[in-house]
C-alpha positions in Angstrom: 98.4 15.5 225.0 94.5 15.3 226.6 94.5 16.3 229.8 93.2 13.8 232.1 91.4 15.8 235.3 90.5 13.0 237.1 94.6 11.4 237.4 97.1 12.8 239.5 99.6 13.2 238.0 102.2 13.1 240.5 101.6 9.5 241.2 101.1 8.3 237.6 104.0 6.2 236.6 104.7 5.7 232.9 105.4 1.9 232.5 108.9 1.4 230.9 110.6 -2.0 229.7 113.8 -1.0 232.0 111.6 -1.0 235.2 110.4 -4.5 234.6 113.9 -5.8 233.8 115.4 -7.3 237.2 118.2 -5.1 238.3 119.5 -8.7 240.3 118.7 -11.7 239.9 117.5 -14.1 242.3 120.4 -16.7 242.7 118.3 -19.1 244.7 116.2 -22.0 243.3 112.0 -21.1 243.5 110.6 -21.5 246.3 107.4 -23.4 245.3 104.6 -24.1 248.2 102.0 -26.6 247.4 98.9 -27.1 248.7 96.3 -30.0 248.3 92.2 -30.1 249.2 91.7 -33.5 250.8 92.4 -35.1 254.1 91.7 -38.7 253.1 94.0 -41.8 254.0 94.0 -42.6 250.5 94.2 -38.9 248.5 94.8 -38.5 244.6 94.7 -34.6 245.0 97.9 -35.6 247.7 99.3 -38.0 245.0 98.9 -35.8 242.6 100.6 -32.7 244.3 102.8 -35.2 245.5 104.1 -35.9 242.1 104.0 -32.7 241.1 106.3 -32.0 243.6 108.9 -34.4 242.7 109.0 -32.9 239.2 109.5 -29.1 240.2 112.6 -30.6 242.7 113.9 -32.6 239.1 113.3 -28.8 237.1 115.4 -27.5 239.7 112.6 -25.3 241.8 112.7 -26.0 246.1 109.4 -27.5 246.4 107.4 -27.8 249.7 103.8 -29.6 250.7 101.8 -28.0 253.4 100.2 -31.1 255.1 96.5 -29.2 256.1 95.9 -32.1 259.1 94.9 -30.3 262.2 94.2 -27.0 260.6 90.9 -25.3 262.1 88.2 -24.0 260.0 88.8 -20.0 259.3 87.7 -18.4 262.2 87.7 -21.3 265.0 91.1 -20.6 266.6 93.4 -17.3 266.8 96.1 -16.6 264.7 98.9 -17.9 267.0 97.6 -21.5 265.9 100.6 -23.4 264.9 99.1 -24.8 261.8 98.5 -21.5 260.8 101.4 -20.0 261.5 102.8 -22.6 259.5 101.0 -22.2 256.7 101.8 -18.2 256.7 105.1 -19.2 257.1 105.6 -20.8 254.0 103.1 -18.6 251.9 105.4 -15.4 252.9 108.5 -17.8 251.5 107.4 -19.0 248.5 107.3 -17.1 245.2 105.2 -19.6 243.3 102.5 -22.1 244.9 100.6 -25.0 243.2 97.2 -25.7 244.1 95.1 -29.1 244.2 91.6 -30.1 244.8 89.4 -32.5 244.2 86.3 -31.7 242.6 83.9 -32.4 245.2 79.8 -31.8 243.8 81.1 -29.5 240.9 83.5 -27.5 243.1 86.8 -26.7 244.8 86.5 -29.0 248.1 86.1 -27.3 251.2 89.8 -28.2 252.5 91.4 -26.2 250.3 89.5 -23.3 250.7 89.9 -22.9 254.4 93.8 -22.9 253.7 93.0 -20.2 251.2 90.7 -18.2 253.6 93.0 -18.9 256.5 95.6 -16.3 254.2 95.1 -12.7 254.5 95.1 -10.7 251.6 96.8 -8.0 253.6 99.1 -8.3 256.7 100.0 -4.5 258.0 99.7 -3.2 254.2 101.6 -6.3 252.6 99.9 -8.7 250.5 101.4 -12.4 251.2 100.6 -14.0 248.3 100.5 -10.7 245.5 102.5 -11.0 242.5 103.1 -14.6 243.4 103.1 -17.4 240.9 100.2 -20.2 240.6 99.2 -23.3 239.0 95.6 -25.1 239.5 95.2 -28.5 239.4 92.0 -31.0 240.2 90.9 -34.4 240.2 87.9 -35.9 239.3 86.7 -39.4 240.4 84.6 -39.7 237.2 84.8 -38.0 234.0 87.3 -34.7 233.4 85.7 -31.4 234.2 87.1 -28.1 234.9 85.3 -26.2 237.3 87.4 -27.0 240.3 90.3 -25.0 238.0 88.1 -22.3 237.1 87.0 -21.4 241.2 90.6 -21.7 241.7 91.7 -19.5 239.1 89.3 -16.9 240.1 90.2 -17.3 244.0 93.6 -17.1 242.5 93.2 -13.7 241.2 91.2 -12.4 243.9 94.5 -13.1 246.0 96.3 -11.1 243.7 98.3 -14.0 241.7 99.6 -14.6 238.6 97.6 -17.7 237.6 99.8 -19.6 234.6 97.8 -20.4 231.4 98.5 -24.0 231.6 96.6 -26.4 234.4 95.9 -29.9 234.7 92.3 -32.2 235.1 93.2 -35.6 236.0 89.9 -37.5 235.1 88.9 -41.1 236.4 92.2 -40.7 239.0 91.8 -44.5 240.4 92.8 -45.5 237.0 96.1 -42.7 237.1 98.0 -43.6 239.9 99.3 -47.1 241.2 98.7 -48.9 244.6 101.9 -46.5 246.0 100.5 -43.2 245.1 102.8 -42.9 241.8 101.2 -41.6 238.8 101.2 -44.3 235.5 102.8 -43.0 232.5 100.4 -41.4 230.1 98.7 -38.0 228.6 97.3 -36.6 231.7 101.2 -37.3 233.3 102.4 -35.9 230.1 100.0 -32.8 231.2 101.3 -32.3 234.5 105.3 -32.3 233.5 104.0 -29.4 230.9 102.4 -27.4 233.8 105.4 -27.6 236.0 107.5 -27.1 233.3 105.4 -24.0 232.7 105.8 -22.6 236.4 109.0 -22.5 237.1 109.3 -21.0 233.7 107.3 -18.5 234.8 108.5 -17.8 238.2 112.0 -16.9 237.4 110.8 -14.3 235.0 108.4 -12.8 237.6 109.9 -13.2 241.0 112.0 -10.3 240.9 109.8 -7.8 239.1 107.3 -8.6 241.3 107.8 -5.1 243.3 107.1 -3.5 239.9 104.3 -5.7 238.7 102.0 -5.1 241.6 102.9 -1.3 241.9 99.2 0.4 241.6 98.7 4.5 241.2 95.2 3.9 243.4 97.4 2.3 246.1 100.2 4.9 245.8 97.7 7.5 246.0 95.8 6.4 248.8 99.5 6.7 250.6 100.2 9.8 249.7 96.2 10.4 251.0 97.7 9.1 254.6 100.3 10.6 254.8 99.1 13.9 254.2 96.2 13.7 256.7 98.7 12.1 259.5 100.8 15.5 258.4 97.7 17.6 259.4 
């Protein structure tokens, strides 16, 4: 076998199937947070998570929608802010989130990424959202584009998530949903039972080999780095 000088060895972890395999299973339903990027009266992105809601309660997942009214822009307030704190709340609970934007001049909107940024990546060395589930969704007040759920998808990663390959692009949303908010029966509903469908799906095979998933050798050796400088 090569030798490799550059790896310790000593915090190089052979991946096995066994390690993956959940030693207990998670009895409880998943915990999905949603979030949605527009803070309009009338909202499709709103609708839309709203309906996507409904169908991860019916596929038997605990679904909850963070309403982002009253949240500050990153930076504007401390911490402690409620809306915050709400919001940290349920990103530490979940295990899977869904998120929703309208596409606002070829891009995520700007409500949705303040939630985002309003998230650390890393709270006292634990990462909220790592490991965790997501699915993107957008809609588009004309025709059906995709780069809302491509920023998303790469914000998504950057957070350290396991973005699902399915997402949906409602196109021409006046036409989609009704004069209550519900979504009319056709392909781009179709779409969005698929992608919920697909979460949940892939949440309870993930949530409880998430410890192993997001185990790293350059984060394990940067500990044992610490810890033998803090032992002098």
């Amino acid at each position: 076998m090569d030798k490799l000088s550059n790896v310790a060895d000593d915090h190089l972890l052979i991946p096995r199937r066994d390690q993956l395999e959940a030693k207990k299973c998670s009895e409880h339903r998943p915990r999905i947070l949603l979030l949605y990027g527009s803070l309009r009266e009338k909202s499709y992105s709103r609708s839309l998570t709203s309906e996507a809601a409904r169908l991860l309660n019916r596929l038997g997942a605990e679904a909850r929608i963070y309403d982002p009214t009253g949240l500050p822009l990153p930076g504007a307030v401390a911490d402690e802010h409620l809306k915050v704190q709400e919001l940290r709340h349920l990103t530490w609970w979940s295990e899977g989130q869904v998120w929703c934007s309208p596409e606002n001049h070829g891009a995520m909107s700007g409500v949705l990424k303040s939630q985002i940024d309003w998230i650390p990546l890393s709270i006292d060395g634990m990462y909220p959202t790592q490991g965790k589930t997501l699915a993107v969704m957008q809609v588009n007040g004309g025709g059906q584009s995709y780069n809302a759920v491509n920023q998303m998808r790469v914000l998504g990663r950057w957070m350290r998530m396991i973005a699902i390959p399915n997402q949906a692009s409602v196109p021409k949303a006046a036409d989609e949903f009704d004069d209550s908010g519900r979504m009319k029966p056709s392909a781009c509903y179709d779409r969005l039972v698929d992608v919920m469908e697909e979460l949940v799906k892939f949440t309870l095979l993930l949530r409880d080999s998430t410890v192993h998933l997001a185990d790293r050798y350059s984060e394990r050796l940067e500990s044992a780095e610490k810890l033998f400088k803090a032992r002098g």
